[in-house]
Each structure stands twice: as C-alpha cells, then as structure tokens.
C-alpha positions in Angstrom: 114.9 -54.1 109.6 112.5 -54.9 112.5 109.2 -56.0 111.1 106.9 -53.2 112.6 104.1 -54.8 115.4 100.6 -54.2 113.4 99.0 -55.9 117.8 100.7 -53.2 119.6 97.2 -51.8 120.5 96.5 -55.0 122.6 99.4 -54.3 124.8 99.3 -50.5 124.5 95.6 -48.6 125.7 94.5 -45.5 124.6 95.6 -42.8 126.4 95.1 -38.7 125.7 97.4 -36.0 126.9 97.3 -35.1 130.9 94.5 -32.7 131.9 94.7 -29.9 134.1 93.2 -30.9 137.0 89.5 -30.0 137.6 90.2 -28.0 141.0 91.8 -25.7 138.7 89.4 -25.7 135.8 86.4 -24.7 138.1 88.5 -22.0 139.5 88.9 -19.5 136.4 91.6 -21.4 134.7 91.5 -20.9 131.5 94.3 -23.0 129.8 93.9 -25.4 127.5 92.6 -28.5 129.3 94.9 -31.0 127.3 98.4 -31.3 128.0 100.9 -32.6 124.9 102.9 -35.9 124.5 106.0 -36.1 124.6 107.8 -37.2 121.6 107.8 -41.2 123.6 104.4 -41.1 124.4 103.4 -39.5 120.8 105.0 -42.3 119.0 103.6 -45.0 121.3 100.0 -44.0 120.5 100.9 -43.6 117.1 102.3 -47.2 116.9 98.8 -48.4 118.0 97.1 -47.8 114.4 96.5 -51.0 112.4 97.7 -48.8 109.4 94.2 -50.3 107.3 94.9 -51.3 104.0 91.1 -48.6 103.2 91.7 -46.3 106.5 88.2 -45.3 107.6 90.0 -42.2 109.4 91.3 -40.8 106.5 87.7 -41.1 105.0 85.9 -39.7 107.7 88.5 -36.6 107.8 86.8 -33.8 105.7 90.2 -32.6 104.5 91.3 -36.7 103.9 94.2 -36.0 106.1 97.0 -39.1 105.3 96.4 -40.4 109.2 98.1 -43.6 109.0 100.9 -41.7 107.1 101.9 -39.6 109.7 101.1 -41.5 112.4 104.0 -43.6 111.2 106.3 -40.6 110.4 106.1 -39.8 114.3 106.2 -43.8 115.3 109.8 -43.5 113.2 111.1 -40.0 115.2 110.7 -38.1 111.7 108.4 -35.3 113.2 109.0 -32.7 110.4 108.3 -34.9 107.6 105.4 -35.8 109.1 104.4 -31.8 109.9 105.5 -31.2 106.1 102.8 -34.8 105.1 100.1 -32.4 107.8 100.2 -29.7 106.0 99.6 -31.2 102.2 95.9 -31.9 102.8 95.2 -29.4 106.2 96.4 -25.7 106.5 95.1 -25.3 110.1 96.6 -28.8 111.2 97.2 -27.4 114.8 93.7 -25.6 114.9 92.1 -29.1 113.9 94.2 -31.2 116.1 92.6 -29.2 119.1 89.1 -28.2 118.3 87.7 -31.3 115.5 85.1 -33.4 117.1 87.3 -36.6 116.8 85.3 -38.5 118.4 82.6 -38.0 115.2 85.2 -38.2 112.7 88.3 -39.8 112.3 88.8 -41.6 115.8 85.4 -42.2 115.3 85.9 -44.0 112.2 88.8 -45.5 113.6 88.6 -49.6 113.5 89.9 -50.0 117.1 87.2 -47.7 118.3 85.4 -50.8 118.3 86.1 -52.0 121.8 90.0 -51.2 122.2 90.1 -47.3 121.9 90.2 -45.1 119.0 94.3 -43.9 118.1 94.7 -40.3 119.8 94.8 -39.2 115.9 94.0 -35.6 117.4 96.3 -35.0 120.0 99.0 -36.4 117.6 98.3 -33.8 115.2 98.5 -31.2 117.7 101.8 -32.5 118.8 103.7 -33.0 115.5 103.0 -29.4 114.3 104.0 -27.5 117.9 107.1 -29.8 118.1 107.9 -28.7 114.0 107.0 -25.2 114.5 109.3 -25.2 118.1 112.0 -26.6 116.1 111.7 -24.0 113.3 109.9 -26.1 110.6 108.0 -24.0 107.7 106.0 -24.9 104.9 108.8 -25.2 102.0 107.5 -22.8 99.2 111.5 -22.7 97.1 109.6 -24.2 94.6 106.7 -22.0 94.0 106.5 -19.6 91.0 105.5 -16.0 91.8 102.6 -15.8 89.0 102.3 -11.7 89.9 98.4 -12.3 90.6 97.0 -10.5 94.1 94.1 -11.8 95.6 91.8 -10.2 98.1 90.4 -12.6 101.2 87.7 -11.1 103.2 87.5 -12.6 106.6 90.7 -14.2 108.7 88.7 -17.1 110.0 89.3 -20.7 109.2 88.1 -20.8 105.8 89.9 -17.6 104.8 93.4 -18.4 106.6 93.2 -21.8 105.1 92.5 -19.9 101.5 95.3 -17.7 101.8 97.7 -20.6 103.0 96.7 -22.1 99.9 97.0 -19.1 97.6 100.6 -18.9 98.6 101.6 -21.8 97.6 100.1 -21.6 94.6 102.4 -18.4 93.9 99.6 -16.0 94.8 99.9 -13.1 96.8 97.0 -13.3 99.5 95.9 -9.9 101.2 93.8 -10.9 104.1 91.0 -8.4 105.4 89.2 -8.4 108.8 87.1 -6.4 110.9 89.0 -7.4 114.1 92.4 -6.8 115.3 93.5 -9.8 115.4 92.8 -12.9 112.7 91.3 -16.1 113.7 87.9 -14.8 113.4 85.9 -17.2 115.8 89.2 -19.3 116.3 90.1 -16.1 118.3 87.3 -14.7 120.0 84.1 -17.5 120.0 86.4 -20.7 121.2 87.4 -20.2 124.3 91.4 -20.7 125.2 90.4 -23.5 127.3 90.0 -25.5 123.8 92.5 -23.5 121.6 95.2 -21.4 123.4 95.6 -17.8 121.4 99.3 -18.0 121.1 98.5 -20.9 118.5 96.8 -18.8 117.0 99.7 -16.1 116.9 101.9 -18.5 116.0 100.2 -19.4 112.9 100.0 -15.7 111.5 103.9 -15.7 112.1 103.7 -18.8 109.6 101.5 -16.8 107.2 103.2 -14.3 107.1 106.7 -16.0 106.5 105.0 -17.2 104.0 103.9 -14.1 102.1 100.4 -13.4 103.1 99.6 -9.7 104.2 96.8 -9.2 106.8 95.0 -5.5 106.7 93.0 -6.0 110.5 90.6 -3.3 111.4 89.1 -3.0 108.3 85.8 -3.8 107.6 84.6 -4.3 104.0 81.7 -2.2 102.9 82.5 0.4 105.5 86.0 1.0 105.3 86.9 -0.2 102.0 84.3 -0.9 99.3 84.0 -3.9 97.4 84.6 -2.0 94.1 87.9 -1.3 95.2 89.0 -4.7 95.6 87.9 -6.0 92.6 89.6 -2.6 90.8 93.1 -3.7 92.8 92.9 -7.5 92.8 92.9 -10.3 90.6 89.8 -12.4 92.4 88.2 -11.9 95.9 87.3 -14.6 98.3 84.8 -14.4 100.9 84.8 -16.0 103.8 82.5 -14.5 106.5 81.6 -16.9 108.5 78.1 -17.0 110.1 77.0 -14.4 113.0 73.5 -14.6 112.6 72.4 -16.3 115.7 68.7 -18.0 115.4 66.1 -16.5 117.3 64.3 -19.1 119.1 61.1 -17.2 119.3 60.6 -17.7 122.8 58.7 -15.3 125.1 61.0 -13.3 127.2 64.1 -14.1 125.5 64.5 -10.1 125.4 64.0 -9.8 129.2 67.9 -8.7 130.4 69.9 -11.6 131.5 69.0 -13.6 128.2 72.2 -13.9 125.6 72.8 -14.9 122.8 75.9 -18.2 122.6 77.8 -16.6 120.3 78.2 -12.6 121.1 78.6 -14.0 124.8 81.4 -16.1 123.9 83.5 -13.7 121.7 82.6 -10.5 124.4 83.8 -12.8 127.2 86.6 -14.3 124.8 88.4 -10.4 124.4 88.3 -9.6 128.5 90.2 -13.6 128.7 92.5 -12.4 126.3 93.5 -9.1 127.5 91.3 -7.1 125.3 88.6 -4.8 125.5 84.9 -5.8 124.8 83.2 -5.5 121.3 82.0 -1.5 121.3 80.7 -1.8 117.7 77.2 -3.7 117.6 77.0 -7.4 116.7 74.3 -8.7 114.5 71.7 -10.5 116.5 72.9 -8.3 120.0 73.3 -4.6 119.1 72.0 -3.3 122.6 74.2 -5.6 125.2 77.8 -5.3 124.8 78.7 -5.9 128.4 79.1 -10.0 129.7 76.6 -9.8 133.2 78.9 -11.1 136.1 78.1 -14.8 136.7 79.4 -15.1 140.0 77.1 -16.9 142.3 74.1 -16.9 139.5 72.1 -19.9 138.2 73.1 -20.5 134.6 70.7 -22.6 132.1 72.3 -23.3 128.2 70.0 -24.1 125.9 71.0 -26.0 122.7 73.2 -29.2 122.7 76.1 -28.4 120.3 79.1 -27.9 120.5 78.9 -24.1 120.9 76.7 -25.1 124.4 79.2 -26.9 125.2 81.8 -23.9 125.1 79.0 -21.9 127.1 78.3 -23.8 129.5 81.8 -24.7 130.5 82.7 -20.9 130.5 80.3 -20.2 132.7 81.4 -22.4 135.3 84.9 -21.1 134.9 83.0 -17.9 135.5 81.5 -18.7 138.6 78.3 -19.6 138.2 77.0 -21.3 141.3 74.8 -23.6 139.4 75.1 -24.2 135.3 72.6 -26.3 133.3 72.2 -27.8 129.9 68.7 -28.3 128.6 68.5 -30.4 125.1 65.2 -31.4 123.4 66.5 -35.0 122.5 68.3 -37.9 124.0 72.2 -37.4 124.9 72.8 -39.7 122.3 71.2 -37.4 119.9 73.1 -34.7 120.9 75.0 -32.7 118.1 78.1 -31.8 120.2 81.4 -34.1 121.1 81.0 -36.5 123.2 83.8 -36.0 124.6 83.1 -32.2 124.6 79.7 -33.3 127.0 81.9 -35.5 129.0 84.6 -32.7 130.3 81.2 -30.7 130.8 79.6 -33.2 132.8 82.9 -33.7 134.8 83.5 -29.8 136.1 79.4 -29.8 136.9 77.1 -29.0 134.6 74.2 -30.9 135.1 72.1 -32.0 131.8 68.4 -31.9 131.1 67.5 -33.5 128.3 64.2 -34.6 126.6 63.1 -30.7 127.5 62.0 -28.4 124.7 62.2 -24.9 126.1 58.9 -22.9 125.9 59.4 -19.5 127.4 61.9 -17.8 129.5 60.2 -16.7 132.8 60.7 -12.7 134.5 61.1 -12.6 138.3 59.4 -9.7 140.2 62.4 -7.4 139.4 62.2 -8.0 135.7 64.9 -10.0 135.3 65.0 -14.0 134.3 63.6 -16.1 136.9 63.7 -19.6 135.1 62.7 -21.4 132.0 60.0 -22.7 131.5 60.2 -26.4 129.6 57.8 -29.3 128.5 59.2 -33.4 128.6 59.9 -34.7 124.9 60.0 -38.3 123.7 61.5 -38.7 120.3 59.1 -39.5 117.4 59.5 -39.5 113.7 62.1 -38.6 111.4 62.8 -35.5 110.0 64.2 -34.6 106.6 67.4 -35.0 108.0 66.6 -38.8 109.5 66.7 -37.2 113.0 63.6 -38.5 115.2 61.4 -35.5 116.1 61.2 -34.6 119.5 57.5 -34.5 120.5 55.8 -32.8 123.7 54.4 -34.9 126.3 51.2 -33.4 127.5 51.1 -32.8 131.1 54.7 -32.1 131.6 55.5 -28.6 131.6 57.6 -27.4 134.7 60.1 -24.7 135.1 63.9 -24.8 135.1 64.7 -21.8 137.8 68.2 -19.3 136.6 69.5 -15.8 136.6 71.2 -15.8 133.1 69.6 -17.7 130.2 72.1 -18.3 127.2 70.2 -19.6 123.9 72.6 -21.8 122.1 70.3 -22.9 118.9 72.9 -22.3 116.4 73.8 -19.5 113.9 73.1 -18.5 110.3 74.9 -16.4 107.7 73.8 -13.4 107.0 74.6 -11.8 103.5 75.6 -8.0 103.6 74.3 -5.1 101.2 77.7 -4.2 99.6 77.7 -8.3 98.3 74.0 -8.1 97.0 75.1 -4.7 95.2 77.3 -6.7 93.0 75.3 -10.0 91.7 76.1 -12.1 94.0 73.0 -14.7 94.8 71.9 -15.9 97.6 69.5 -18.6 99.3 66.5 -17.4 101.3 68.5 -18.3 104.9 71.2 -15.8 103.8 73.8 -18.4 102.6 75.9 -17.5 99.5 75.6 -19.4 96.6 78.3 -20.5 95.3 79.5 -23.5 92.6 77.2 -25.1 90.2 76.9 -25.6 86.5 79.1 -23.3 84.4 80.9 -22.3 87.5 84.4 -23.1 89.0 83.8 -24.6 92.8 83.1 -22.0 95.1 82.6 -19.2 92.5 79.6 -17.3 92.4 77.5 -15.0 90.1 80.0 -12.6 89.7 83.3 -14.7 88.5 85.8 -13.5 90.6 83.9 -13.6 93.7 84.4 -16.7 95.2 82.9 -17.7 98.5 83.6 -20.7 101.3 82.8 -21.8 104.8 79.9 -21.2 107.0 78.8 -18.4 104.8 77.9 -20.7 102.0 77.3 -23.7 103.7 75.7 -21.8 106.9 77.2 -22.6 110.4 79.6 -25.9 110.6 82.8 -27.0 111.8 86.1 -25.4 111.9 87.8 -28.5 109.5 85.0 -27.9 107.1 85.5 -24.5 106.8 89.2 -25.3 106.5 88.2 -27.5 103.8 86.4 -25.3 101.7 88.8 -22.5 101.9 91.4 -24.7 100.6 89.5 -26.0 97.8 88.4 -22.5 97.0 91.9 -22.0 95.9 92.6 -24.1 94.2 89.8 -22.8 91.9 91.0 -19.3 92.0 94.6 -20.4 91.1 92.7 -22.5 88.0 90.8 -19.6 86.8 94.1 -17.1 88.0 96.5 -19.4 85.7 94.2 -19.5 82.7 94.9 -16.2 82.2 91.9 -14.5 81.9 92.6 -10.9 82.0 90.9 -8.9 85.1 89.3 -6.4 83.3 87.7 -8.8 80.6 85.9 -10.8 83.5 84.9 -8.0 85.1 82.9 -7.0 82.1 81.5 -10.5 82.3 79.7 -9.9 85.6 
C-alpha cells in the first residue's frame, strides 16, 4: 500500500469550483455562482489536507463535522461512505457546504490557511452529498426502532429540518409544520439561488420524506392550528421559528417609500425568482409594502455589513440597479459578513463605504428617498463584545445620494401570543428561553416544548441553527425514551 503524500499541498494550490462568469451574473442570472468538482478534482483538493493529528477545522465547525475523515473518504473514490460519515454529525450537509462562511470557520481554522490556501472543505461537502444523492445514496435507518412516539416541529427552516432528520433516526415520527408552501424557511425564500439553488432544497424534502418525516405546509400555528392541539396529539413539540423581527434602526425617514427592510425584500424578491407569487399576508417588521419596487436604472445604498447585505446588495445588481452601494460603520476588516461573500460583491460592482454611520435617510422633492445622509467613524473602544466602537468624527457628515435605501442591521426573534399563553419564558429581546438548571437542553418552561435556532439564540448562521436543532433531539428522544407518559407531563406544566 502507497504511503499517502501528507506535502501534496506544496505541489497542489487551492482551487474552488468554476464560477459563472460575471457578464452573466450582472445580467439577471441567478444560478448558483459555484460550479462542482468533479470526482478528479474533488479528491485532489481533498488530498491537500495535512490530516492534523488536533484538526482545528473540525473544531471550528459548530456541528464538529469529521473534515479530515471525509476528505480522505473522497481522496480514496469512496464517496458514499463519506456522504453516510457527512451526515453523522450535519443533517443539512449540502445546505452548509454552500451557504457556511468557511472562510470564518473551518477553512478558516485550517492550518494551511496560513500562507498556502485553506482545503476547499466546503465545496467538497457540497460535492460528496450531490454525487451520493445522484447516485441514489440515503441515510440508512434498517436499524432504527419505531418507538410509536410523534413529535410536532413548528417551522421547516434549518433548525427544524435538522430536528426532524434527527427525530427519525432516533425512531420518532416528525410532523413538520410551516406557514409557507414550501420548507426551507429562509433556506427558501431569504437566500437567494445565486448562493443555494432551490432544487437542493427539493431534493432534501425528497430525503426527509424517504425517511419518514411528514410536512403539513400552509399551516400556521396559532392561527390555523392551536398549540393545545399539538400538545393534545403529540408526544413533544419543537419550535423553531427562526427570527423575522428586523431591527429598526431608528433613523429619520426610514418610512419614506423606497426604504426596505433586508429581509422581507429578500424573501418577496426570493418567491418572483422562484416562480412564485409575492408574500400577500403581512410580514412582521413590513405589513404595508408587499411589492419589491423595480430596481432597474436606480441608485441602490445597503446598509449593514453582514452577510444578509451581502445577499442584498448582490441581488440588487442582478436586478438592475445602475449603481449599488454598501455603507458599514467599521473597517472592512471588521465586517461581520464572509470575506469571501464581500469579495464576489466587490467583483460584480458594488462599491463599499465604510467607516460611515448612517444618520438619516434624506426625501427628494417628490417624497421619495433622495440619499443618506452619513457621518465618517474611526474605531474606538471595545464593546462588551471586544468589538472597537465606532466613533463620529465631528465635521464629517455628507450624503450618500440613492433611490431605494435597504437597512440591513440584522433581525430579532419575536415570541408569538399562542407561545406566551402556555408558560413559555422569554428574554426582554424576544428570544425563547430555553435549557438551564433542571431542564433537558433546549427545553423550556413547559417540558415538552422545546425550542432551537435563531429563536432562542436570536439571528445566527444557518450551521448553528442546524446545530441546535440536532441537539434538540437528541434531548427530546432522552426525555421521549424515558417514558414519561404525555399526559403526566402535561400536568407538570
């Protein structure tokens, strides 16, 4: 046996899937941007890692994803095995594969980031799971025991998918409710198919559902079916409802028209992409602009420097928009988004402002948005979360012209009547709490509501939400398979 090359990554550079070129991507294409390797090229990037004795990949991964374990599966040809290896710590591994920030996580973390290029640990991901699934690969479940216990998920985004993945193979029947008529939850309709094509997204339910779990779309809890009735028909109920809250930056004449909100103008522009029609029910934070205002030939200005920016303001250029601009309050370097995110951003034209702390959105003589009007930062102290402070620089205030101002300052759960009816606590910004002493992880107040993702841990990233749904349960299959009887901790609530 060959004694495998632990210096291939001197000979062999990093290299990333072939991108669509950009005369398409500024021209309404909305394809994912990323090509796939090819099962030669996949296992030469793979054959690059170092396979560390204490990866720092695997570390970094919120879901401690066996990296170096698979990377070799697909360096050998054994692509299902390593699909099968994917799936034991990650439930969304294709999801992850093509909407993580790697470049803050794992390849991040990666030793040969260090000067010879972090391994392509993401677009191998993505390629072992399409190649398994194109082949026919599904999770094997022969050994799971039915248990007979039915559990209720509320919400088909990441962290309820990645529940009910998990609740099958723990030989629980998941029942999966969601407003929308399609799962995926912001997976669907806030990241656009540029990132994450929608037929991945199909092609996971197929998987689900192959695998037992039921999805009851349409349906919104608290209006259409009543909490009370879920815990009457099933055994436990997780939440996951994500967070649609958007924060209100307080800025004067953020209501003039031509001022969205990131998120409801992702997800409205996300359904006309994908064939379907607009939101017609009100969305928190937006309950008087359903339509997406024509872009074409406007001046667009972002503000915010995260990820979801990022996703506006590349939108808007496949939208149109003769001029699009980011403005950020700190450095680039300081920005909260993927680098590499900021990068394919940069490339298709956006232009970047940053050091600018918005101040007040200006009206033109028709009413509308003429411009934003901003003030020059330099970075001072720390806050509490070690970040420097941005501080105003007296003197510097000038004005940022546009026609469509999108405010991209993040989101916020927001914790509905029908769950305060029944015990549940919460925290002053609207997160549920859940865990703690005397509680299973992920339970709260009442003990067979359990609750994950952004709702309890207010807006993050798709793997972390991933990551909580899984490990949410495995807590309801612990309190599921000690047997205590429905009805007896009901009364407990």
């Amino acid at each position: 046996m060959n004694k495998r090359n632990v210096f291939r990554f001197l000979d062999e550079p990093r290299e990333m899937p072939q991108r669509i070129p950009l005369a398409l991507r500024t021209a309404g294409d909305w394809n994912e941007l990323y090509g796939r390797f090819d099962q030669g090229e996949a296992a030469l990037q793979s054959s690059r890692c170092l396979d560390c004795g204490n990866p720092y990949c695997e570390a970094k991964c919120p879901v401690h994803n066996y990296i170096p374990n698979w990377l070799r599966l697909v360096e050998e040809g054994r692509i299902l095995e390593a699909a099968a290896l994917c799936h034991e710590t990650n439930p969304l591994p294709e999801m992850c594969g093509r909407v993580c920030p790697q470049d803050r996580l794992c390849e991040g973390a990666c030793t040969l980031n260090d000067g010879f290029g972090a391994v392509t640990i993401g677009a191998v991901e993505k390629y072992i799971v399409d190649t398994a699934f194109a082949e026919g690969w599904r999770p094997d479940l022969s050994k799971v025991v039915a248990t007979g216990k039915r559990v209720a998920v509320v919400g088909a985004g990441p962290a309820g998918l990645s529940c009910a993945e998990r609740l099958a193979r723990h030989g629980i029947d998941a029942v999966v409710f969601d407003r929308y008529e399609q799962i995926g939850g912001l997976l669907q309709f806030g990241i656009p198919s540029f990132k994450l094509d929608k037929s991945v997204i199909a092609t996971r339910r197929e998987v689900l559902e192959d695998m037992g779990v039921q999805f009851r779309l349409g349906v919104e809890i608290g209006r259409d079916v009543g909490l009370d009735a879920l815990l009457e028909e099933y055994d436990a109920v997780f939440l996951g409802l994500g967070a649609y809250r958007y924060t209100d930056g307080g800025l004067p004449g953020q209501d003039l028209d031509g001022v969205l909100p990131a998120l409801p103008f992702l997800v409205q522009n996300g359904r006309v992409v994908t064939g379907l029609e607009p939101e017609g029910r009100p969305i928190a934070g937006w309950e008087d602009r359903v339509a997406v205002p024509d872009l074409r030939d406007r001046r667009v200005v972002v503000l915010g420097g995260g990820d979801t920016g990022m996703d506006c303001v590349r939108s808007a250029i496949r939208l149109g928009a003769a001029a699009v601009t980011c403005v950020y309050r700190r450095d680039e370097a300081n920005m909260p988004g993927s680098a590499r995110e900021v990068a394919n951003a940069r490339e298709e034209g956006v232009s970047f402002l940053f050091n600018r702390q918005p101040l007040a959105v200006e009206a033109g003589a028709d009413g509308g948005v003429a411009g934003v009007r901003v003030v020059e930062t330099r970075l001072g102290t720390p806050d509490a979360h070690g970040r420097s402070r941005p501080e105003p620089v007296p003197g510097s205030e000038s004005t940022v012209a546009a026609d469509v101002v999108v405010i991209a300052f993040g989101f916020s759960p927001e914790t509905p009547d029908w769950l305060l009816a029944n015990g549940v606590e919460t925290a002053g910004n609207g997160r549920i709490l859940a865990g703690g002493e005397g509680r299973l992880p992920y339970q709260t107040a009442h003990p067979r509501l359990f609750a994950g993702g952004d709702a309890v841990r207010g807006a993050d990233l798709v793997v972390t939400a991933v990551q909580e749904g899984r490990d949410a349960a495995a807590a309801i299959a612990r309190l599921l398979h000690a047997g205590q009887p429905r009805r007896a901790a009901l009364d407990a609530a």
